[in-house]
DOVO-227762 format. One record per atom (N, C-alpha, C, O, CB): residue number from 1; residue in one letter; atom name; x, y, z. Coordinates in nm, 4 decimals, always signed. Glycine has a CB too. Layout:
DOVO-227762
@n: NUM&res: A&atom: CA&x: X&y: Y&z: Z
...
//
This chain:
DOVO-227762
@n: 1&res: X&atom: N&x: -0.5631&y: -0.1500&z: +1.6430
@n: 1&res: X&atom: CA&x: -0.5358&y: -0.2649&z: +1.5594
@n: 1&res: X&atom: C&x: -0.4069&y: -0.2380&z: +1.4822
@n: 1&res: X&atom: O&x: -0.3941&y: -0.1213&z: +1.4452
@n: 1&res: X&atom: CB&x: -0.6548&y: -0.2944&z: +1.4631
@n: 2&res: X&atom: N&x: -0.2982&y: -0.3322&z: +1.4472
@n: 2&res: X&atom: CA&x: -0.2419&y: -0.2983&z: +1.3775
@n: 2&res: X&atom: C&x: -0.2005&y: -0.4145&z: +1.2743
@n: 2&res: X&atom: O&x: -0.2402&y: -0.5273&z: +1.3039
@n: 2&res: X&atom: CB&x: -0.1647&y: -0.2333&z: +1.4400
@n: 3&res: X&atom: N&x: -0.1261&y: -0.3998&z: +1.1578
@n: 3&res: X&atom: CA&x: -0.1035&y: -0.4654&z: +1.0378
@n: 3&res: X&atom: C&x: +0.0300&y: -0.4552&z: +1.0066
@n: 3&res: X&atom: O&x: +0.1145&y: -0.3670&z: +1.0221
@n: 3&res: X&atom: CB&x: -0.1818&y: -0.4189&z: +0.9341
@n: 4&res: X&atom: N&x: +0.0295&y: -0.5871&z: +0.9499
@n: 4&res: X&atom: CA&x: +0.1857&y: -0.6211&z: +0.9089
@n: 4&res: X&atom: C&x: +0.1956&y: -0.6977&z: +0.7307
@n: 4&res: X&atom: O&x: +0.1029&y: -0.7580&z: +0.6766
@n: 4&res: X&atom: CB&x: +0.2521&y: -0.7589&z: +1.0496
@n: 5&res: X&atom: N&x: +0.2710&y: -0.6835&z: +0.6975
@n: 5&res: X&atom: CA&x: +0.2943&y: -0.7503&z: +0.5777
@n: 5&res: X&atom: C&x: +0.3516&y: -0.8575&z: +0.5357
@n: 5&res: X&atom: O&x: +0.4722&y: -0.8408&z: +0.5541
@n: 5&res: X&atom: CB&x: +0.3349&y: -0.6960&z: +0.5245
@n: 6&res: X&atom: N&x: +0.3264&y: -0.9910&z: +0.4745
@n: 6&res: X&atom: CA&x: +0.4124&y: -1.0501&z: +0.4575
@n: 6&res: X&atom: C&x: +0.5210&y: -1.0348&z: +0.4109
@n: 6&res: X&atom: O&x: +0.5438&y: -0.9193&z: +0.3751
@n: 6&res: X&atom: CB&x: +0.3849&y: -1.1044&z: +0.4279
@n: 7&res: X&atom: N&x: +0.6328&y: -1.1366&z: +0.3901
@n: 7&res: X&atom: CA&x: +0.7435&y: -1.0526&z: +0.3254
@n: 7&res: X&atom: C&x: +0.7506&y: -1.0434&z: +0.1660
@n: 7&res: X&atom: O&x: +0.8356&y: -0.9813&z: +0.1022
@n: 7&res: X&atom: CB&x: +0.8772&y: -1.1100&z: +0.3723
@n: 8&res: X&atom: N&x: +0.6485&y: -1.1147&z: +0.1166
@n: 8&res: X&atom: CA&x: +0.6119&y: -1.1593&z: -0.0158
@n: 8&res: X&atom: C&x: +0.5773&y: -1.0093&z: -0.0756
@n: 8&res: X&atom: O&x: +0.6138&y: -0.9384&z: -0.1694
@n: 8&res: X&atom: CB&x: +0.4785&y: -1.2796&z: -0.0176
@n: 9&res: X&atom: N&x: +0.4908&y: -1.0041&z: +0.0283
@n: 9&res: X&atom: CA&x: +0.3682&y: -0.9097&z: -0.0347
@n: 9&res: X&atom: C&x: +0.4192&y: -0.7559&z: -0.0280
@n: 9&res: X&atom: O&x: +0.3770&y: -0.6608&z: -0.0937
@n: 9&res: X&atom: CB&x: +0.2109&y: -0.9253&z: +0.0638
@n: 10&res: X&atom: N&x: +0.5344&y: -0.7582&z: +0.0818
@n: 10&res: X&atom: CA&x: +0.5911&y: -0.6272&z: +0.1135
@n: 10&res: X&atom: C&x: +0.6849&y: -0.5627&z: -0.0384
@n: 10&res: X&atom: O&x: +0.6795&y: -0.4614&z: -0.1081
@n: 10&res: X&atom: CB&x: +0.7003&y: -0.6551&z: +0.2640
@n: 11&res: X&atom: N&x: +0.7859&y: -0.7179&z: -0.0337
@n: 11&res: X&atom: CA&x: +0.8587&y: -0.7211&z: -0.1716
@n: 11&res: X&atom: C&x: +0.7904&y: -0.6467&z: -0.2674
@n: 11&res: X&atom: O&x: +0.8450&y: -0.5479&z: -0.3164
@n: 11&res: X&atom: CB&x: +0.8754&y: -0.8586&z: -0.2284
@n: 12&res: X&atom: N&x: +0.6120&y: -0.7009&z: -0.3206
@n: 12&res: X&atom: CA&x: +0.5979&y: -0.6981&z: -0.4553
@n: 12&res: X&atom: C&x: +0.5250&y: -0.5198&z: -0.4197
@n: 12&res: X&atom: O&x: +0.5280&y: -0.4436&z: -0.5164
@n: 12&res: X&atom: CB&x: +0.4887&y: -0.8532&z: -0.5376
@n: 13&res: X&atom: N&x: +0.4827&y: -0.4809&z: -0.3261
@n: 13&res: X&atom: CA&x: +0.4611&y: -0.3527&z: -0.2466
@n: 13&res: X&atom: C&x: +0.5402&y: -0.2335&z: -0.3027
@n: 13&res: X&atom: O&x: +0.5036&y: -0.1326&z: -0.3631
@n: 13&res: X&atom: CB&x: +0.5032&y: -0.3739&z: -0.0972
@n: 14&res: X&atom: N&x: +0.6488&y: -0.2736&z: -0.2668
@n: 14&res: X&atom: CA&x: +0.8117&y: -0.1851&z: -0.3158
@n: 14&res: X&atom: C&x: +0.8237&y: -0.1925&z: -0.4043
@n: 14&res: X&atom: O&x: +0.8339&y: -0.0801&z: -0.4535
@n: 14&res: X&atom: CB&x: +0.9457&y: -0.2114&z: -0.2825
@n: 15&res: X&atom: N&x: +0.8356&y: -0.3163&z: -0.5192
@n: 15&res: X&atom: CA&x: +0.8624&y: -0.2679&z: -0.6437
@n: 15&res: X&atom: C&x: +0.7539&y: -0.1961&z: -0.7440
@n: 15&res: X&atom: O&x: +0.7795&y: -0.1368&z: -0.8488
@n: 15&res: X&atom: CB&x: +0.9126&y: -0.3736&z: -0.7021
@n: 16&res: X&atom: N&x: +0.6059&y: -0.2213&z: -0.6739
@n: 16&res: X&atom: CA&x: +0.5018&y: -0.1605&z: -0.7172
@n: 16&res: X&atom: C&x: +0.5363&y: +0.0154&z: -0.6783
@n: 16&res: X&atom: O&x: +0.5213&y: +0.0903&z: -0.7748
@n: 16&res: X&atom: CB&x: +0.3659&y: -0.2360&z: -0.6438
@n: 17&res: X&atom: N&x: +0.5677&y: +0.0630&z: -0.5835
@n: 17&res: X&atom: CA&x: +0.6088&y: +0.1817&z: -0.5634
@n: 17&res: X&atom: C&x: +0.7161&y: +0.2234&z: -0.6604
@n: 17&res: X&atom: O&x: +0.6999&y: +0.3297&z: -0.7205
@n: 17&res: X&atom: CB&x: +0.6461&y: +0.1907&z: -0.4351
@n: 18&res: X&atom: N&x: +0.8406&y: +0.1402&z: -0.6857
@n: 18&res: X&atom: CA&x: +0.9444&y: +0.1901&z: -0.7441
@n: 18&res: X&atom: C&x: +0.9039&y: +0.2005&z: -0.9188
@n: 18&res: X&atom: O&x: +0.9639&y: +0.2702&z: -1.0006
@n: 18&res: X&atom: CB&x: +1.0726&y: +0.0934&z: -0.7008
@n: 19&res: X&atom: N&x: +0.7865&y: +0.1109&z: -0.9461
@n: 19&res: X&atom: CA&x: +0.7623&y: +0.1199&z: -1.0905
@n: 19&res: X&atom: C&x: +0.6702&y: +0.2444&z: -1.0740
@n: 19&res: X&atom: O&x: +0.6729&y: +0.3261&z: -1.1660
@n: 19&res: X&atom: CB&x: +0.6925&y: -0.0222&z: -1.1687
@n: 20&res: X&atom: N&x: +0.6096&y: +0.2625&z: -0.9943
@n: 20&res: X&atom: CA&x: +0.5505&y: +0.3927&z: -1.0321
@n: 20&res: X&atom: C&x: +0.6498&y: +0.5084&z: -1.0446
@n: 20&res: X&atom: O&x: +0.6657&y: +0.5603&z: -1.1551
@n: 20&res: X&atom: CB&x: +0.4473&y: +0.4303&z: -0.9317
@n: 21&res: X&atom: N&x: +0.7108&y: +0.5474&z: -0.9483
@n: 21&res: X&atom: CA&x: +0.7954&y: +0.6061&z: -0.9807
@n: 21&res: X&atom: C&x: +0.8918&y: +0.6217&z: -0.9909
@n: 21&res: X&atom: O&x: +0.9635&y: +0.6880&z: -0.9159
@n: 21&res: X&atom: CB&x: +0.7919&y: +0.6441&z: -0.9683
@n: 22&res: X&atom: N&x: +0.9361&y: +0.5376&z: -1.1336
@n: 22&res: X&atom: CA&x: +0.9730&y: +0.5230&z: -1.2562
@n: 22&res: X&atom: C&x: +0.8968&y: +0.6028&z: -1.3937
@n: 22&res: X&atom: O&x: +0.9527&y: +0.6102&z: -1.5031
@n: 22&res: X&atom: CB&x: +0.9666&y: +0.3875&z: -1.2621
@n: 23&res: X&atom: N&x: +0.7686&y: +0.6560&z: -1.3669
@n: 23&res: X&atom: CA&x: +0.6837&y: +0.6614&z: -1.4791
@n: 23&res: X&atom: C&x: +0.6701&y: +0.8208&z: -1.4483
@n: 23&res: X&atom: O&x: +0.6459&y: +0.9082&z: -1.5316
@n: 23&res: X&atom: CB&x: +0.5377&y: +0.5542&z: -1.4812
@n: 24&res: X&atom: N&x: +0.6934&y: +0.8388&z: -1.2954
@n: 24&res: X&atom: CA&x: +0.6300&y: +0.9910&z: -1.2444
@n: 24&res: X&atom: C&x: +0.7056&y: +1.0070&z: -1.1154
@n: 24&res: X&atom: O&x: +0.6896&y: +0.8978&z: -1.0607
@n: 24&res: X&atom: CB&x: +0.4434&y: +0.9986&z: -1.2122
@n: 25&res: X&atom: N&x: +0.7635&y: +1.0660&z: -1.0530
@n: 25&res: X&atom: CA&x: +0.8680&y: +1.1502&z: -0.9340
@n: 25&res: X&atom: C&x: +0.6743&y: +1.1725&z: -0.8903
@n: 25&res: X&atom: O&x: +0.5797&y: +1.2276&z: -0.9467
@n: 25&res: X&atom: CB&x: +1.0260&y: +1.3469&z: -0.9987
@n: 26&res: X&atom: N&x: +0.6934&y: +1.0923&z: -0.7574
@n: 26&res: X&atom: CA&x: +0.6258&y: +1.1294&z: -0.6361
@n: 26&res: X&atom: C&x: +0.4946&y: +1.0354&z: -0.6534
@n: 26&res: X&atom: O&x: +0.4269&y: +1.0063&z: -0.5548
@n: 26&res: X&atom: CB&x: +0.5956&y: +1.3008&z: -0.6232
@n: 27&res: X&atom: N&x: +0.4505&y: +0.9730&z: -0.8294
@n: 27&res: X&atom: CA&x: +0.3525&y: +0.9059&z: -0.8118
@n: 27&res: X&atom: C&x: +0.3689&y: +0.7497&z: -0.7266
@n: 27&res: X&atom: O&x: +0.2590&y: +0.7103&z: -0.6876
@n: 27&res: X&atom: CB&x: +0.3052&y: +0.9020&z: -0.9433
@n: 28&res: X&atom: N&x: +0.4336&y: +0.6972&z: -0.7071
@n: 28&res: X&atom: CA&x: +0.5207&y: +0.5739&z: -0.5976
@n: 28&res: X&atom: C&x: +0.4529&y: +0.6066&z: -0.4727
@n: 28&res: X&atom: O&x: +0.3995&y: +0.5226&z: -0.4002
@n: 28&res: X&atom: CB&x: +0.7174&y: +0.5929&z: -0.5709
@n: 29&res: X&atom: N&x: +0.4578&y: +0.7500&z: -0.4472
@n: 29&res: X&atom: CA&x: +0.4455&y: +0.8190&z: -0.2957
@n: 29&res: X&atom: C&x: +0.2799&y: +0.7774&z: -0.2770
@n: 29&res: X&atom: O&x: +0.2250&y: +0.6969&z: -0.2018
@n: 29&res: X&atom: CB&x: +0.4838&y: +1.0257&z: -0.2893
@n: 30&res: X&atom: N&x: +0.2249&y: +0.8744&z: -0.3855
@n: 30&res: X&atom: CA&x: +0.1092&y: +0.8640&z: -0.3719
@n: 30&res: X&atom: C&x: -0.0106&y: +0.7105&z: -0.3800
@n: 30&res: X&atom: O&x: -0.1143&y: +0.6839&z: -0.3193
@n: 30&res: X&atom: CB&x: +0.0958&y: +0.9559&z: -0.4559
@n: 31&res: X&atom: N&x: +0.0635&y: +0.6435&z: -0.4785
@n: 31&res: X&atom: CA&x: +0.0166&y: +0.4497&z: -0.4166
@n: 31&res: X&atom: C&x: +0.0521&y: +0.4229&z: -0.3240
@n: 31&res: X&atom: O&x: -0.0052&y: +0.3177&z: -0.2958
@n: 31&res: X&atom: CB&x: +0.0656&y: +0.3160&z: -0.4790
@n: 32&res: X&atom: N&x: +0.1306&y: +0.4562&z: -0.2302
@n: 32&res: X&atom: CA&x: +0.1667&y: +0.3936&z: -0.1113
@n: 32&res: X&atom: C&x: +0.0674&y: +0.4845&z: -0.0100
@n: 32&res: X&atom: O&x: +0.0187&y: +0.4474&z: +0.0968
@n: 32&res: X&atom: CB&x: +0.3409&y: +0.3990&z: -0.0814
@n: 33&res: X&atom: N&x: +0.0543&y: +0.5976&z: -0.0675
@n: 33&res: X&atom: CA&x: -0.0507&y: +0.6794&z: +0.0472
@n: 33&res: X&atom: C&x: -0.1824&y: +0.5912&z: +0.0483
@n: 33&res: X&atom: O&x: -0.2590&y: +0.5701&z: +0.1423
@n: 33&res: X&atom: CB&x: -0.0986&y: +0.8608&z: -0.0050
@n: 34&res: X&atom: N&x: -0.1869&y: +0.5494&z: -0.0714
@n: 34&res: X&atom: CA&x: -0.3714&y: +0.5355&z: -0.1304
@n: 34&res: X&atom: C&x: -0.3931&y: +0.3984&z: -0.0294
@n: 34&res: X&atom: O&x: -0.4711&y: +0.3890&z: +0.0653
@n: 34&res: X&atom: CB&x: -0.4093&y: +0.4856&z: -0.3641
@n: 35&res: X&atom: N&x: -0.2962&y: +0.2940&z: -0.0824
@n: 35&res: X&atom: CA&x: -0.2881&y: +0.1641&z: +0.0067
@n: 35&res: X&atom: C&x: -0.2483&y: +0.1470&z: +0.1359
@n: 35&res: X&atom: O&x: -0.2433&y: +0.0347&z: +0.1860
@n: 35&res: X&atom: CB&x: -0.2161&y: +0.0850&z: -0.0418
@n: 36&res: X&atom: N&x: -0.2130&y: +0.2685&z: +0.2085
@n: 36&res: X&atom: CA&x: -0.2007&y: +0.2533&z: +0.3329
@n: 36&res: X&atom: C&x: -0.3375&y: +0.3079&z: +0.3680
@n: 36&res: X&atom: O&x: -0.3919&y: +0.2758&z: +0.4736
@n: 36&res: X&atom: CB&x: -0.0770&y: +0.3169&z: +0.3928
@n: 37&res: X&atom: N&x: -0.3952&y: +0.3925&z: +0.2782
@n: 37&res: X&atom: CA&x: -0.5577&y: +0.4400&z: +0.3259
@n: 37&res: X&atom: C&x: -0.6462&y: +0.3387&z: +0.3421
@n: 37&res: X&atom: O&x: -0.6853&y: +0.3014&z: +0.4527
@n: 37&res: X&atom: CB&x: -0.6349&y: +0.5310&z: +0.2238
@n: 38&res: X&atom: N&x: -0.6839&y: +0.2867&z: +0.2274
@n: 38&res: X&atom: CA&x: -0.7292&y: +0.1195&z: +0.2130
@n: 38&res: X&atom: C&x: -0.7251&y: +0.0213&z: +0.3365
@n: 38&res: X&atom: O&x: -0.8160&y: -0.0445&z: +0.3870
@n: 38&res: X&atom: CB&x: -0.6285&y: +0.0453&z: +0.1082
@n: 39&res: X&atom: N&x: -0.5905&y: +0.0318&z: +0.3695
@n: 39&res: X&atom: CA&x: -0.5310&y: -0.1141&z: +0.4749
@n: 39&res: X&atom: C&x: -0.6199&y: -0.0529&z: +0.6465
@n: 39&res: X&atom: O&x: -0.6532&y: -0.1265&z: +0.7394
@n: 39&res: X&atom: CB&x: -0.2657&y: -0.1160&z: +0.4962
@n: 40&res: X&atom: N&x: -0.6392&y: +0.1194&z: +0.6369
@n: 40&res: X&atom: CA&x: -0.7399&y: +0.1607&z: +0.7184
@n: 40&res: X&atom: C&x: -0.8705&y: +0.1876&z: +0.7852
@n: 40&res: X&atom: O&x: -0.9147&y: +0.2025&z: +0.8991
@n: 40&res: X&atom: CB&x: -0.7298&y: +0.1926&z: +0.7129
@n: 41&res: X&atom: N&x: -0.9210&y: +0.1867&z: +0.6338
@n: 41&res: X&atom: CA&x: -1.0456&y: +0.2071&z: +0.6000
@n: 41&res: X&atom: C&x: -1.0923&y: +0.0100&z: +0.6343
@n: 41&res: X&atom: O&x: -1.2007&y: -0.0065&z: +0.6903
@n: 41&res: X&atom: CB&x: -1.0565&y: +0.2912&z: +0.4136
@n: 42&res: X&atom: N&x: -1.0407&y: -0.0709&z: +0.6125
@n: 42&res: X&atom: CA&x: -1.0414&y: -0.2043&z: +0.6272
@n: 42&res: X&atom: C&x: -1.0487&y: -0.2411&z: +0.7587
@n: 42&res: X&atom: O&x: -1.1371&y: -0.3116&z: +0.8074
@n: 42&res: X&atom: CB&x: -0.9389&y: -0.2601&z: +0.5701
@n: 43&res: X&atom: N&x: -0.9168&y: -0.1735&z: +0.8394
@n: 43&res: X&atom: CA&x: -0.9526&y: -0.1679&z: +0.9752
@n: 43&res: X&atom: C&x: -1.0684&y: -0.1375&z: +1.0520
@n: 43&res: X&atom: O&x: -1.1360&y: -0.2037&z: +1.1308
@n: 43&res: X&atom: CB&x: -0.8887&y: -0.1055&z: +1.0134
@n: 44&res: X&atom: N&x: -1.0749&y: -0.0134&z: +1.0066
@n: 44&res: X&atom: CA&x: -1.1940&y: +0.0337&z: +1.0391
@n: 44&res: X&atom: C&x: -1.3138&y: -0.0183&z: +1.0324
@n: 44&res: X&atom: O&x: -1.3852&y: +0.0014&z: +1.1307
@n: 44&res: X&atom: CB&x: -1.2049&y: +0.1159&z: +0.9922
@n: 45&res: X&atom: N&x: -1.3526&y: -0.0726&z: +0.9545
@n: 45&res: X&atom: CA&x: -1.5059&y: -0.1739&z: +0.8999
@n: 45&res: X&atom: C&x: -1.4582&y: -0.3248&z: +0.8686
@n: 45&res: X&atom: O&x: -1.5252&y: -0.3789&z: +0.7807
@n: 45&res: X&atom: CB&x: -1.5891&y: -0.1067&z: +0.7228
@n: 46&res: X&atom: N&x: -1.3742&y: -0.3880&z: +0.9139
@n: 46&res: X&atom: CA&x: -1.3278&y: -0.5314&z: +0.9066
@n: 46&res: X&atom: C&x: -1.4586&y: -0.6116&z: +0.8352
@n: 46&res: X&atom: O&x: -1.4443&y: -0.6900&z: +0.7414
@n: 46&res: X&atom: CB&x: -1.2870&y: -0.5944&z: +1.0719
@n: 47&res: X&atom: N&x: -1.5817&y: -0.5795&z: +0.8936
@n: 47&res: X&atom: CA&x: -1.7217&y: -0.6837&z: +0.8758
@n: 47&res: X&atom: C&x: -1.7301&y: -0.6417&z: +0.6858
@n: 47&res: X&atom: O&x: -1.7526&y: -0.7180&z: +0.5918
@n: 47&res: X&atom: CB&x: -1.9164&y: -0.6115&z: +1.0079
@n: 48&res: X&atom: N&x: -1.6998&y: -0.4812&z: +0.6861
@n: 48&res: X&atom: CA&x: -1.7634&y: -0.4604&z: +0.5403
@n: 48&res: X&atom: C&x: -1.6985&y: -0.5195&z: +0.4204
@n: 48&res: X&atom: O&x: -1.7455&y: -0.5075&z: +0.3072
@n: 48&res: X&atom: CB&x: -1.7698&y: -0.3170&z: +0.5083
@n: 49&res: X&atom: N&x: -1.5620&y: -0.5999&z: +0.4554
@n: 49&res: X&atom: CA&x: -1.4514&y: -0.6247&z: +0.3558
@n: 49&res: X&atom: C&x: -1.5148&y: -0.7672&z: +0.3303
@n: 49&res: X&atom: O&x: -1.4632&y: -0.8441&z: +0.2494
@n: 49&res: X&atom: CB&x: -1.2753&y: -0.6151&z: +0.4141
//
C-alpha cells in the first residue's frame, strides 16, 4: 500500500517539522519519525482507524 500527501497537508507537515526544530536540533526529526509510524500502523489495520 502506499500514501501520499496532499499538498496542503504536506505544507503544514514541514512547517510542523521546522517549528519543532526550532525549539530542539533533531526534535523535527523525531515528529516526522513518529507520523510516518502512525501513517503505518494505519496501513496496517485500515478497519481499526
Amino acid at each position: 500500500m502506499k500514501y501520499i500527501f496532499q499538498e496542503e497537508a504536506e505544507e503544514e507537515l514541514n512547517r510542523q517539522i521546522d517549528y519543532y526544530e526550532e525549539i530542539q536540533p533533531g526534535l523535527g526529526e523525531d515528529f516526522f519519525e513518529e507520523v510516518i509510524a502512525a501513517i503505518f500502523r494505519i496501513m496496517d489495520n485500515p478497519t481499526a482507524w
